[in-house]
C-alpha positions as CSV (number, residue, x, y, z in Angstrom):
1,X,-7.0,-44.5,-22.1
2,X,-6.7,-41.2,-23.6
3,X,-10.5,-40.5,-22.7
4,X,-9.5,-41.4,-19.4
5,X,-6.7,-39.0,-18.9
6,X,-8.8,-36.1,-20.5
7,X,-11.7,-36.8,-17.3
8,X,-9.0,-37.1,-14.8
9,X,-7.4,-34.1,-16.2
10,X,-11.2,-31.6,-16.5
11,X,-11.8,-32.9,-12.7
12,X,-8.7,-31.8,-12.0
13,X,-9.3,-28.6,-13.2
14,X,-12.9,-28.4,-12.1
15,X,-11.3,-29.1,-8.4
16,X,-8.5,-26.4,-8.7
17,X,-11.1,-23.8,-9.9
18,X,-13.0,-24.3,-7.1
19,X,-10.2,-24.8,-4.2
20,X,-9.0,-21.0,-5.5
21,X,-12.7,-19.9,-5.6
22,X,-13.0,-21.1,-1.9
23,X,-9.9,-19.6,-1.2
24,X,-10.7,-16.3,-2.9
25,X,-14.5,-15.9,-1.3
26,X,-13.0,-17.0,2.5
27,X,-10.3,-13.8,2.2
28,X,-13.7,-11.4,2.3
29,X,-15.0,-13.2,5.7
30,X,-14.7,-11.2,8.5
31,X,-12.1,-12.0,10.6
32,X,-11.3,-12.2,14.4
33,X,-8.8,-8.6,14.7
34,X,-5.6,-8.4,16.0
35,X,-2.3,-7.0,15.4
36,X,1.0,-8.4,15.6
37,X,3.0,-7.9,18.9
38,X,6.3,-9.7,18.1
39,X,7.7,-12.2,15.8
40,X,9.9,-15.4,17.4
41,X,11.2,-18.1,16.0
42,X,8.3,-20.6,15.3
43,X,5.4,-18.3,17.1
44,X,4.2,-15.1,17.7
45,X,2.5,-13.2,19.9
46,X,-0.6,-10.7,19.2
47,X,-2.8,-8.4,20.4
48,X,-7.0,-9.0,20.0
49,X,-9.2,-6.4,20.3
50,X,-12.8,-7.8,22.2
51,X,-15.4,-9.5,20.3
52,X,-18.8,-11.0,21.1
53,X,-18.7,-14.8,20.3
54,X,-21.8,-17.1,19.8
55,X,-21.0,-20.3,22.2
56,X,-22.1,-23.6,22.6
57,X,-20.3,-26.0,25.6
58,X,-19.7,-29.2,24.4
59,X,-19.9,-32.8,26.4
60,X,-16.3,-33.9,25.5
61,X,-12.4,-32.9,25.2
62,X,-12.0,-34.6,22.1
63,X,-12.0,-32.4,19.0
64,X,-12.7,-35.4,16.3
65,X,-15.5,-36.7,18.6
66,X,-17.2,-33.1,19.2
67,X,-16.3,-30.4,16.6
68,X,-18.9,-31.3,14.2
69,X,-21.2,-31.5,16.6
70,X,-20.2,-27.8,17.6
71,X,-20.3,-26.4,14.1
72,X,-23.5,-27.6,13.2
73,X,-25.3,-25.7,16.5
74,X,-23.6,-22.3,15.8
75,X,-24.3,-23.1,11.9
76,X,-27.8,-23.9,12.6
77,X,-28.2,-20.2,14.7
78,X,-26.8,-18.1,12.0
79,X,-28.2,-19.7,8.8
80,X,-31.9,-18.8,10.7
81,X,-32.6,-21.1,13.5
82,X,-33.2,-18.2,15.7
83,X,-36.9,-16.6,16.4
84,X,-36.3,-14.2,13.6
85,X,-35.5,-16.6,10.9
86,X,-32.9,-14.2,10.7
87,X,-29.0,-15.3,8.7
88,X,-26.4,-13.7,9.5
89,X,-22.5,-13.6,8.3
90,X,-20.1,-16.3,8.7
91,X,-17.0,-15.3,10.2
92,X,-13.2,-16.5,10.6
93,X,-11.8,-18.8,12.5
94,X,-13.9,-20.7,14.0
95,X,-12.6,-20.8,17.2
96,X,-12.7,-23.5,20.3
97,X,-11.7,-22.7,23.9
98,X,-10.2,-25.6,25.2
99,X,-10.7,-26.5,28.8
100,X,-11.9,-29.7,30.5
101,X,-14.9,-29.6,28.1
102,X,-14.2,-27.2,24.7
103,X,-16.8,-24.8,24.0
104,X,-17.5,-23.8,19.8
105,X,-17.2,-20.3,19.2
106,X,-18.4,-18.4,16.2
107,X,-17.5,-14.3,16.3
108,X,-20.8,-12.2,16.3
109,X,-20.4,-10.1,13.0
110,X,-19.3,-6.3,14.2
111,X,-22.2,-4.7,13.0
112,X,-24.7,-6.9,15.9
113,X,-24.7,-6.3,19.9
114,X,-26.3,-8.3,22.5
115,X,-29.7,-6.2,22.0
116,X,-29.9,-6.8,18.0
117,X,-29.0,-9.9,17.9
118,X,-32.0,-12.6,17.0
119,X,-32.5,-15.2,20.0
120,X,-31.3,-18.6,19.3
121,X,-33.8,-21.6,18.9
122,X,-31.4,-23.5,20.8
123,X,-30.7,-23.0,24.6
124,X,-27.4,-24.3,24.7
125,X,-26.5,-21.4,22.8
126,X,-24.7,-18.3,24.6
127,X,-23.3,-15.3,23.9
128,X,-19.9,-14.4,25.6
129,X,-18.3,-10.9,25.3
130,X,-14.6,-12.0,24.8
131,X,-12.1,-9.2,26.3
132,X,-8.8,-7.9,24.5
133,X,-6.0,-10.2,25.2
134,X,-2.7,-11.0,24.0
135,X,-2.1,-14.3,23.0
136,X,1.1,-16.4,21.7
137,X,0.1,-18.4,18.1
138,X,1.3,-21.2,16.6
139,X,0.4,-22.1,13.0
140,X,-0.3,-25.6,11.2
141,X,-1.2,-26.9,8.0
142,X,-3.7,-30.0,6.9
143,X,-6.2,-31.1,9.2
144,X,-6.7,-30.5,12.8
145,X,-7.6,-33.9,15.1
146,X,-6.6,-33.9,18.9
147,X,-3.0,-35.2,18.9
148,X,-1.8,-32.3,16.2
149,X,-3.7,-30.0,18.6
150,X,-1.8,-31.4,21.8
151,X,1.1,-31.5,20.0
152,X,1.2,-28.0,19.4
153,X,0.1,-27.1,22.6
154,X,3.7,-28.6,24.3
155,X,5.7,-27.1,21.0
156,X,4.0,-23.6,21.9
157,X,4.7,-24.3,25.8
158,X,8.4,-25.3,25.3
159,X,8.9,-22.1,23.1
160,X,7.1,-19.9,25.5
161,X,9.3,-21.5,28.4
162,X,12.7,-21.1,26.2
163,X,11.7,-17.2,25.6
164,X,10.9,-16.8,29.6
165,X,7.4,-15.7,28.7
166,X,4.5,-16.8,31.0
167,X,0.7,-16.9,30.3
168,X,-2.5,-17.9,32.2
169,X,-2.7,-21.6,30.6
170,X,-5.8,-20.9,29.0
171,X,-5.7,-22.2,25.0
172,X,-8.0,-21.9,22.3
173,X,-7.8,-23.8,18.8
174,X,-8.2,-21.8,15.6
175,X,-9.7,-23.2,12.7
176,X,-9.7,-20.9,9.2
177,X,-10.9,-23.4,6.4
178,X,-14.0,-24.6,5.7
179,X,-13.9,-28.7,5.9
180,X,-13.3,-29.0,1.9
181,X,-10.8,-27.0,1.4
182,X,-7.6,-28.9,1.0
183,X,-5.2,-26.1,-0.2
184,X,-3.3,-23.7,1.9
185,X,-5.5,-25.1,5.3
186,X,-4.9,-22.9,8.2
187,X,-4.7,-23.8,11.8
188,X,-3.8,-21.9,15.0
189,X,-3.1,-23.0,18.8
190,X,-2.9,-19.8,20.9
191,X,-2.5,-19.3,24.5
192,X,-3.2,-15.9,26.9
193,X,-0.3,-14.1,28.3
194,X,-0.7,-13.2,31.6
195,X,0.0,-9.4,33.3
196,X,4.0,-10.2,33.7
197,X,4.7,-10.9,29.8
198,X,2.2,-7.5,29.1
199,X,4.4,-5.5,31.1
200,X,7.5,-7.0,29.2
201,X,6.6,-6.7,26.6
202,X,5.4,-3.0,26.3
203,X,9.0,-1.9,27.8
């Protein structure tokens, strides 16, 4: 028994060493930019600056069904399965725009534009130039699936409706931790304002 407890307790530690090392090497990732607008109770609501995203459209609405699926196209592009052979950066969150089909986004590292950029291998691969926007965000824990996801999109709705804020109805799903990282997992629902709130809000 006590040989027992002594494995349990250096896989333990082996686990926690590298949980803090994940956590440690994802805080040098470069991430999506923006800077905070305003602070409510249970949201917020931020200003992003414009980004090129890699994209791949995905046959589904279902985020368990289709997000692996997502990730491994946009993986397979930037770990060299373009006509370079070329890797490039990872970059944080992965994002997901969430229409009547969801579409996988992964952020084009700053330092690339649309004429250094390697082609992809794969043609269902796109690259959209995201505009600035302000968004309202919403924040949870563990992992994401597609009730927790819908679920946060009414919360984030009733708040927005409570605070007399409008928006376009266009949401996207953040995703900040890599699938085994189980400490401190980040998630993010956010929405678009539309040109009423803007003006609001910078009164």
């Amino acid at each position: 028994m006590k040989l027992l407890g002594i494995i349990i307790l250096a896989i333990t530690i082996i686990f926690l060493i590298f949980q803090l090392y994940s956590m440690s090497s994802n805080k040098s990732i470069e991430k999506y930019p923006y800077s905070l607008i305003k602070k409510y109770d249970g949201f917020e609501t931020r200003n992003y600056e414009s980004r090129l995203f890699s994209t791949v459209k995905l046959p589904g609405d279902k985020y368990e069904n289709i997000s692996g699926q997502g990730f491994s196209a946009l993986a397979g592009y930037i770990f060299g399965g373009n006509e370079k052979k070329q890797k490039t950066s990872m970059t944080s969150p992965v994002t997901m725009a969430l229409e009547d089909s969801i579409t996988m986004m992964f952020m084009v590292p700053e330092k690339y534009n649309r004429e250094n950029l390697p082609q992809p291998n794969n043609s269902d691969i796109k690259f959209i130039q995201e505009p600035a926007k302000k968004v309202a965000a919403i924040r949870f824990g563990g992992w994401a699936n597609s009730e927790k996801i819908e679920s946060h999109k009414t919360i984030l709705l009733k708040m927005l409706d409570k605070e007399n804020i409008t928006h376009s109805g266009r949401f996207y799903f953040l995703g900040y931790n890599p699938p085994y990282e189980f400490l401190s997992r980040r998630n993010e629902i956010i929405i678009e304002l539309d040109t009423n709130f803007l003006k609001h809000e910078d009164q």
